[in-house]
N, C-alpha and C positions, 0 to 999 in steps of 0.2 A: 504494500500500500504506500501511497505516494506522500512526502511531510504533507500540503496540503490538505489529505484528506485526514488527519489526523487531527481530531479538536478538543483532546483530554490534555490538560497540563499536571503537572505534578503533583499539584494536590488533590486535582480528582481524585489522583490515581492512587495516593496516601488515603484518601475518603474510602475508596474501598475495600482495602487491605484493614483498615480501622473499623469500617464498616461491618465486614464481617466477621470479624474477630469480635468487637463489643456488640454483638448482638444478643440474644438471648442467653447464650453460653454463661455466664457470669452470674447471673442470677441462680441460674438454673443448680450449677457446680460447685458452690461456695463454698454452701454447708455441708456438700462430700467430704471436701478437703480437711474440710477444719475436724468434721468427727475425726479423719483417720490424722492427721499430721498434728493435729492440737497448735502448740503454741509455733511450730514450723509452718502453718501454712502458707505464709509469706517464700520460707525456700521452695515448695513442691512448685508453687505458681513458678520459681523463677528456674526451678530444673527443668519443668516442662516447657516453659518460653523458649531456654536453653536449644533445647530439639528442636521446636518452630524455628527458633533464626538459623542453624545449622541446616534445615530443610530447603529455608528460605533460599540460601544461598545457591542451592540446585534447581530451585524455581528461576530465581534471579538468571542464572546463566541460561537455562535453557528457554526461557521467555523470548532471551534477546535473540537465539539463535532461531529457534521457531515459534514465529508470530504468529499465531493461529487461535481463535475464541475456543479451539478445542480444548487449551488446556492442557490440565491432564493427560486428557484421553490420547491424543495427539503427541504428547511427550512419550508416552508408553509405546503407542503404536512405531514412532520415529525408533527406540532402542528395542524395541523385542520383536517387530513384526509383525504384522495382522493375523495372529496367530492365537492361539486357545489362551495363553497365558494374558495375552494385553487385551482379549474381549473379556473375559472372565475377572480381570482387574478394572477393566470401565465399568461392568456389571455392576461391582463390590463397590466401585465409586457411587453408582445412583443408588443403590440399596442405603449406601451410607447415609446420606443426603437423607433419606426418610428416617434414618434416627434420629439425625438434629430434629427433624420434624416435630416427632413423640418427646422429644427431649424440652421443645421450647412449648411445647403445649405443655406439659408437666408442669413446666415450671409458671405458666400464666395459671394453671386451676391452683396451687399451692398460693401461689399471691393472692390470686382471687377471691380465695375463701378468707381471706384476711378482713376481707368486708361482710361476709356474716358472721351471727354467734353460733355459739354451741360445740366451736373445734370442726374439727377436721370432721366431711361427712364422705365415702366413698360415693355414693350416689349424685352430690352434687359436683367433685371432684368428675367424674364420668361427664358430667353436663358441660362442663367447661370447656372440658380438653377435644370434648366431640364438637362442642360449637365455635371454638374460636380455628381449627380446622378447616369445619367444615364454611365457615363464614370466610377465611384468609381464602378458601377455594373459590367461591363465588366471584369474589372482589377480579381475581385472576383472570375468569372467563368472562367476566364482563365490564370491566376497567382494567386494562393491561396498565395505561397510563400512570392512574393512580399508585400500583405500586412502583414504577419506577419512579416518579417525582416527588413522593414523599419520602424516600430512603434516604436521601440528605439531608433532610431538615430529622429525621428518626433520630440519623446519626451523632447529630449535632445534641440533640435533647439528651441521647443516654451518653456521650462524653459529659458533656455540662454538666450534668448531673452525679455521677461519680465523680470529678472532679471538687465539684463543692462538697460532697459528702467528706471525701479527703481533708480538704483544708477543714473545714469546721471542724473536725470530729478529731487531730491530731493532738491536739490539746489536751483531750482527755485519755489519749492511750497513755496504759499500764506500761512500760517496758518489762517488769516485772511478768508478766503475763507471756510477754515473747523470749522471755530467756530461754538461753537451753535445756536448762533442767526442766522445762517444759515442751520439750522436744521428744517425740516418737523416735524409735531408730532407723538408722538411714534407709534403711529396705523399706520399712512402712512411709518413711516422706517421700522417696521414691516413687512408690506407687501411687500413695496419695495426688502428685503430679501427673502423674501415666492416667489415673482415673480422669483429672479434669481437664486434660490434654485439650478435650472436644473444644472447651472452650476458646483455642487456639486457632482451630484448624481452617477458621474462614480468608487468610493471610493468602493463598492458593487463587484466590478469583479473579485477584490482579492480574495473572495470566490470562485470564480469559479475555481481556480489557488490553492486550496486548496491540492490536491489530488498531486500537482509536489512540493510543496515547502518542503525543510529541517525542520525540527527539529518543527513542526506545534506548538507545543502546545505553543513554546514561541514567534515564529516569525511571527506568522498571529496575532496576539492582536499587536505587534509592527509594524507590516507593514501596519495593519489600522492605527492606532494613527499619529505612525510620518508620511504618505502619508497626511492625512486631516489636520493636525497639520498643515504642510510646508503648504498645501494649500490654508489654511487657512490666514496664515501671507502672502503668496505672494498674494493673494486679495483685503486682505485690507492696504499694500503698494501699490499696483497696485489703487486702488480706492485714496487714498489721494494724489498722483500726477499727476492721472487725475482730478480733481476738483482744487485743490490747482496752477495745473500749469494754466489750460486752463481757459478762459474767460466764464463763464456758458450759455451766450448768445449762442456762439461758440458750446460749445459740444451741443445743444439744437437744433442747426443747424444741425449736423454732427453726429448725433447722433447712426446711426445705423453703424459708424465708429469713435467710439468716441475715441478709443485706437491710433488710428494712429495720431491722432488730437493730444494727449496729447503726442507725443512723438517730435513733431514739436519745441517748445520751445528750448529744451536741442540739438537736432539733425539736425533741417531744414526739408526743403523739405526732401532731402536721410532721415532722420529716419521715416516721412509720409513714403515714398515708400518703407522702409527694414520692417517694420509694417504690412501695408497694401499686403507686397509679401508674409511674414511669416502667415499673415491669413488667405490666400488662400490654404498657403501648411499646413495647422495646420487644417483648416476646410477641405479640400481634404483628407486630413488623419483621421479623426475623423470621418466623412462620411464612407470612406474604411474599419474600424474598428469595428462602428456598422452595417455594413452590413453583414460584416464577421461574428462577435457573435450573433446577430439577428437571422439570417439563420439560423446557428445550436443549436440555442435554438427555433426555429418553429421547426427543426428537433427531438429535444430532447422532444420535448412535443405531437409532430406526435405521435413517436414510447411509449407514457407515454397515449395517445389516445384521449388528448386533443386539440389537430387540425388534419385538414382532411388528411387521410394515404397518398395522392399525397404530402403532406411538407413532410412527414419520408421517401424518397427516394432520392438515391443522385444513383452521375457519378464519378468516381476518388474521392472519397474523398469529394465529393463541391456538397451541397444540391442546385442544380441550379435550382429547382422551386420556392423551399423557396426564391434564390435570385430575381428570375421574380417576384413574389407576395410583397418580399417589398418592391422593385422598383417600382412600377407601384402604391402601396398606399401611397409612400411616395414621387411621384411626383406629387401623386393630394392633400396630405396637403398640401404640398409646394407651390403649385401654386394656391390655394386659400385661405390660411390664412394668414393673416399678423405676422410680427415676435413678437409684442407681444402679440399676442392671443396663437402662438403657443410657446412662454414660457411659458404663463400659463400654457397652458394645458400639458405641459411639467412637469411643476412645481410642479403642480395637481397630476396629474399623479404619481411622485416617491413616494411625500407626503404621498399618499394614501399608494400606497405598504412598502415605510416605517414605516406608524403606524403599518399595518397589524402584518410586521415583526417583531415588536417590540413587537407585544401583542402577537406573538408567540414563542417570548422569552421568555415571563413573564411565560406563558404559561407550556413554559419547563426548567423553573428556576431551577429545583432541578438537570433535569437532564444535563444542562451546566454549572451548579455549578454558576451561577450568582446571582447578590447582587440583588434584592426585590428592593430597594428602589429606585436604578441609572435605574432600567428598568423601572418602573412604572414613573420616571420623563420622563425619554427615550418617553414614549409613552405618556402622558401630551404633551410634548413639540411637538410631532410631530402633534396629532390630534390637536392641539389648533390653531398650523401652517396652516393645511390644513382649517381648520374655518375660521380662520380670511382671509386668503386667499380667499375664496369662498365668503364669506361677501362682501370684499370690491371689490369682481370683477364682484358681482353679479348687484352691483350699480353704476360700473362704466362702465363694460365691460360685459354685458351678452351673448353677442354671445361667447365668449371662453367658458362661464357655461356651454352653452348649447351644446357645441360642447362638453367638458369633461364630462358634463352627459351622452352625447349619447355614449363618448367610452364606459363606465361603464355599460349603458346599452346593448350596442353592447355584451360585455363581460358573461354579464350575460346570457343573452337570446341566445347566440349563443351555449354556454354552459348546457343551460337548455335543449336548442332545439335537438343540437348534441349529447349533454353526454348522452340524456336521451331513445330518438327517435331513432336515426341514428346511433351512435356508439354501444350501447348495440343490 
């Protein structure tokens, strides 16, 4: 594509990388951390960012080398070939994408019920998480617009927002609270980080925004770095005045709203409820977001022949089957897994396509002119992630395994079965 036709500038493209990263994930993942890492959960955020900017930097190089809105998909296909392994890893990539799904709808009926009495009710919990779905679904098929022009202004509200929660609220952190003798051991903050990983994993979309942004070769490696970089430090501020402020009994309680808890000290009640409103429209939007890019990456992978030809047809512009199919699979994670099985398997999930990517870097080292030794750690660090992750959830949580095995397997076989039978 030619400079002219390119009309994104650097901070679009920082807006996106931010964008998707502080979307729902945060809300969602908070109170995982802090139950398993306690007064560390300020390190898990910052091990787990650790791997995102390490990932980043295989995004970064193979963005500039292939401009493509594919992605991903498009990176894996350029190093492995259109072949069982890079159709069965696209696969794992849209499967993925419906766990954020179930993941940011969890987290909007958890805030939600903040607004009735009575505690936690599973039946209205079920109402939430099916209508703000099935309502992000509608919006999709019949204002396309709508969510692409309000995801900047989205964006803007949930940084502002954690940002002020930060400053206010430093004043009142305990250090005490964040010492290390309040520190889990390094295997459990490890995981701890591995679990809330998902909340990282929207740093990747920049790629897809590849093909509109300005002057690529030097603003896509900067608009990875400083989008993960910033999100990185706003995490792990965000983590040490949640722990430092709140009582650990407390978030322990509240935990699948632990962010609005922690804004009570410095704000009252009003900052609970400016919190708990901003995470509804922060998870309603994140929701809205990946439906939208979901859809036409089932579309993008229809017409590439890796899912069935009814996902590569669309109406106006809006592949509206693609919306029906991952609405309909990602109200039934949502409504039978709980929020931290489906981090893991969230977590799992990027893990995986993140080593891949990376060893498809390594891969085509020569030809995206990258350093040998930051991509071979790149890929160390991601597979040892994904390990120790699977290890400790295999022993603690095996239903999430088993559920992230069968996607993989799903993937595979559906691929074997399709690519090989059916589509040829």
């Amino acid at each position: 594509m030619t400079q002219q036709h390119r009309s994104m500038g650097l901070l679009g493209a920082i807006s996106i990388g931010i964008g998707g990263m502080v979307g729902g994930g945060i809300f969602a993942v908070l109170g995982e951390a802090v139950s398993l890492a306690h007064g560390a959960t300020a390190v898990a955020f910052l091990f787990a960012g650790s791997v995102a900017l390490l990932t980043s930097y295989a995004y970064a190089k193979l963005s500039v080398a292939y401009q493509n809105r594919g992605g991903t998909v498009v990176f894996i296909d350029y190093a492995f070939g259109h072949d069982l392994l890079s159709s069965s890893v696209n696969v794992m990539l849209w499967l993925s994408y419906l766990v954020t799904i179930a993941l940011y709808a969890s987290a909007f009926a958890a805030y939600g019920q903040t607004f009735f009495s009575g505690g936690y009710n599973p039946w209205l919990a079920h109402i939430l998480i099916s209508g703000v779905i099935i309502c992000a679904a509608v919006i999709n098929v019949v204002s396309v617009s709508f969510v692409s022009k309000s995801e900047f202004t989205m964006v803007l509200i949930k940084v502002l927002l954690l940002i002020l929660i930060v400053v206010v609220s430093l004043p009142y952190v305990s250090m005490d609270k964040i010492a290390p003798t309040h520190w889990e051991s390094p295997l459990t903050i490890v995981t701890a980080g591995m679990i809330i990983f998902v909340a990282y994993e929207g740093f990747e979309l920049i790629a897809n925004a590849a093909e509109d942004i300005k002057n690529p070769t030097s603003n896509l490696p900067k608009a990875f770095y400083i989008s993960t970089v910033l999100v990185i430090a706003l995490y792990v501020l965000i983590s040490i005045v949640t722990v430092g402020v709140v009582p650990e009994a407390q978030l322990m309680q509240a935990k699948d709203y632990a962010l609005a808890i922690a804004a009570k000290p410095a704000l009252g009640d009003v900052g609970f409820t400016i919190v708990s409103v901003a995470a509804l429209l922060s998870t309603f939007s994140a929701i809205n977001a990946t439906i939208y890019g979901n859809a036409r990456l089932g579309y993008f992978l229809a017409k590439e022949g890796e899912l069935p030809q009814l996902l590569g047809t669309e109406k106006r512009n809006i592949p509206s089957f693609d919306i029906l199919v991952i609405t309909l699979l990602s109200l039934l994670l949502a409504n039978t897994i709980e929020l931290t099985e489906i981090a893991i398997i969230g977590s799992a999930g990027f893990l995986l396509i993140f080593a891949i990517v990376n060893i498809a870097a390594y891969k085509l080292v020569d030809d995206i002119q990258g350093n040998k030794p930051l991509l071979i750690l790149a890929v160390l660090a991601s597979v040892s992630a994904l390990i120790t992750l699977l290890i400790y959830t295999y022993a603690h949580n095996p239903k999430a395994i088993l559920v992230f095995v069968l996607f993989v397997f799903i993937s595979i076989v559906f691929e074997l079965f399709y690519g090989r039978l059916i589509r040829k």
